[in-house]
N, C-alpha and C positions, 0 to 999 in steps of 0.2 A: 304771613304764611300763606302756604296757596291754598285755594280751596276748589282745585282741578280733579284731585281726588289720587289713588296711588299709578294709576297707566297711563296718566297725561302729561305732558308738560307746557308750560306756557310756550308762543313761540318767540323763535330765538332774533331780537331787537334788529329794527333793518341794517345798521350799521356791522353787525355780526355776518348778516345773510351775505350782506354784499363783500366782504374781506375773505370769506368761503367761496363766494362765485369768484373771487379774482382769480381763485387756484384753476379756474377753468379756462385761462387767458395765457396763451405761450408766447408773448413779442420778438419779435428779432431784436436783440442787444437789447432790451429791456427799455421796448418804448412803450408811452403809457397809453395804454388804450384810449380810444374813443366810444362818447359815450352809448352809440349802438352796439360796438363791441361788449361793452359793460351790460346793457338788455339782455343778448344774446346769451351773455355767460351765464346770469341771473338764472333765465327762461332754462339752461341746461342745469341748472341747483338745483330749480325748481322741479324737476322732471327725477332728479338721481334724489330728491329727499319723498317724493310721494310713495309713499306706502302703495298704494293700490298698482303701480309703473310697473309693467311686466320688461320694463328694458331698463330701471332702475342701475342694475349690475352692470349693466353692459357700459352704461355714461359714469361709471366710478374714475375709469382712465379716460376716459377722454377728452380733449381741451380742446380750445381754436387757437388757429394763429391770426385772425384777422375778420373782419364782416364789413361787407359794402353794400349801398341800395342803389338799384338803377331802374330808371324807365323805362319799360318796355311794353308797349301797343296799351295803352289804357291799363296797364298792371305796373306794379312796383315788385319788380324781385330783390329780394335778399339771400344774396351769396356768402356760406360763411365757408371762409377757408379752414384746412384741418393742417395741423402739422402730417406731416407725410408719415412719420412713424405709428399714427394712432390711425392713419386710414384705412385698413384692413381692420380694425371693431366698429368703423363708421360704417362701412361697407355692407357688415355684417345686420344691420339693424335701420339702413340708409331709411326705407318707406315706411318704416314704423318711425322714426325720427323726424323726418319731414313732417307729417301728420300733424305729431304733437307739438310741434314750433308751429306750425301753420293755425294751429288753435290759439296759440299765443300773442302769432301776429298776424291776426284776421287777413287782414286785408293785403298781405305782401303773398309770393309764393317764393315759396324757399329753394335754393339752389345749393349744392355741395361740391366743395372741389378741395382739394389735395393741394398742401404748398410744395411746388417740386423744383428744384434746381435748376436748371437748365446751363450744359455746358457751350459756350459757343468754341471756333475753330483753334482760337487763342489757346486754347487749355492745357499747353504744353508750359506754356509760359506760368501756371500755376503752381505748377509742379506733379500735374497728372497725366501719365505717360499713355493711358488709351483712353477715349472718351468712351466710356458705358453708352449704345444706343441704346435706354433709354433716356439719356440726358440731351440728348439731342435736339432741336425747334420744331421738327416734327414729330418726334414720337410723344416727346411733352404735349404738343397742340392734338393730337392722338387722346391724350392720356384724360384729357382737360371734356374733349368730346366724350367720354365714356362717365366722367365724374359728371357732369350735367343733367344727361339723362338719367342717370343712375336713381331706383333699380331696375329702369326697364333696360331690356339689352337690344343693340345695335343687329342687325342681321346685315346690311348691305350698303358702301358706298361707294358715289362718281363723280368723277369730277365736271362741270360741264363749262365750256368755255363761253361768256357771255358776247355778244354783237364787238361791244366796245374793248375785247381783251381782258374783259376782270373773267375772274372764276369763281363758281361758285359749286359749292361741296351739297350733293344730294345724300340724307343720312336719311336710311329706311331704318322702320322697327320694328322692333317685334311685333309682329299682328295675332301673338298669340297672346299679349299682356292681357293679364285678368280686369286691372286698371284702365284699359282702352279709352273709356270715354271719358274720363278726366283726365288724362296724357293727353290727351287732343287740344283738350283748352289751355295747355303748356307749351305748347308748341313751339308760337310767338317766343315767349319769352326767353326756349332754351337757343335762340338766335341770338338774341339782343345777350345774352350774358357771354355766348361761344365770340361775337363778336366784339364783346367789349375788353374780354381777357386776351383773343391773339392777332383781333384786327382781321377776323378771315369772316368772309359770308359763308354760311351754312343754311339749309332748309332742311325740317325737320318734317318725316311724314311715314304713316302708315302703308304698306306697299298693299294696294287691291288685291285679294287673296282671289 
């Protein structure tokens, strides 16, 4: 018998924890996670079962579809992707969420993005007679810039054409974020993720007020 007393209960065996975090995992065609993606989903159980979690309700719907780690300048980010239907309650609680996966996984900085479709010119051939712009290579590679940063918000960009023909995309930010001075030491890294999802260079920076 327990002897927890009548408002406690013991906790629930890791094998249980982890078959409840799997519910927090959406694959395409029901592929099986990888075992970061399984941390991930865990660290989000973890987060919707704590009592004290002022965003507890908000992570009840919410799932990934996907988590990758990459190198970037002396930092390791971890980008977890959302399905596209739960991204507007990610949105809604992005830097309170960040935070507390970032306590989780000390040493990584966490990045958010949206799994979005993308239609190319073909799409007639699918059977979709106008492509939605937002489905588009640009407004997706748009859309991907705004999930990065997210929650600081973008104020201004240009494009600037380099010596040798490459281009490179100057993305100014808000210089009113409350956040400022740990956005800065992100900086880096929201390159290396914008560059690893669409192949494009970006620089990221505070415009001189």
């Amino acid at each position: 018998s327990s002897h927890l007393g009548p408002f406690l209960s013991p906790c629930p065996p890791p094998a249980a924890t982890m078959i409840n975090a799997r519910k927090k995992i959406l694959k395409e065609k029901g592929a099986a996670p990888t075992d970061l993606e399984e941390e991930v989903a865990k660290a989000l159980f973890d987060i919707e079962v704590t009592p004290s979690s002022d965003i507890k309700a908000d992570i009840r719907d919410i799932c990934i579809s996907g988590a990758q780690e990459l190198e970037a300048k002396n930092r390791v980010a971890l980008v977890i992707h959302f399905p596209y239907r739960v991204w507007k309650s990610v949105r809604k609680i992005q830097g309170r969420l960040i935070r507390e996966l970032e306590k989780k996984f000390s040493k990584k900085q966490v990045v958010f993005v949206a799994s979005r479709t993308m239609l190319d010119k073909n799409h007639r051939a699918k059977g979709i007679k106008v492509r939605p712009r937002t489905r588009t290579l640009t407004s997706v590679h748009e859309a991907i810039l705004e999930d990065v940063v997210g929650p600081t918000e973008i104020v201004g960009k240009r494009t600037r054409i380099c010596v040798d023909g490459s281009k490179l995309l100057k993305v100014m930010l808000d210089p009113k974020e409350k956040d400022k001075d740990s956005v800065e030491g992100r900086l880096a890294v929201y390159s290396a993720v914008y560059k690893k999802l669409t192949n494009k260079e970006a620089q990221f920076t505070f415009p001189t007020v």
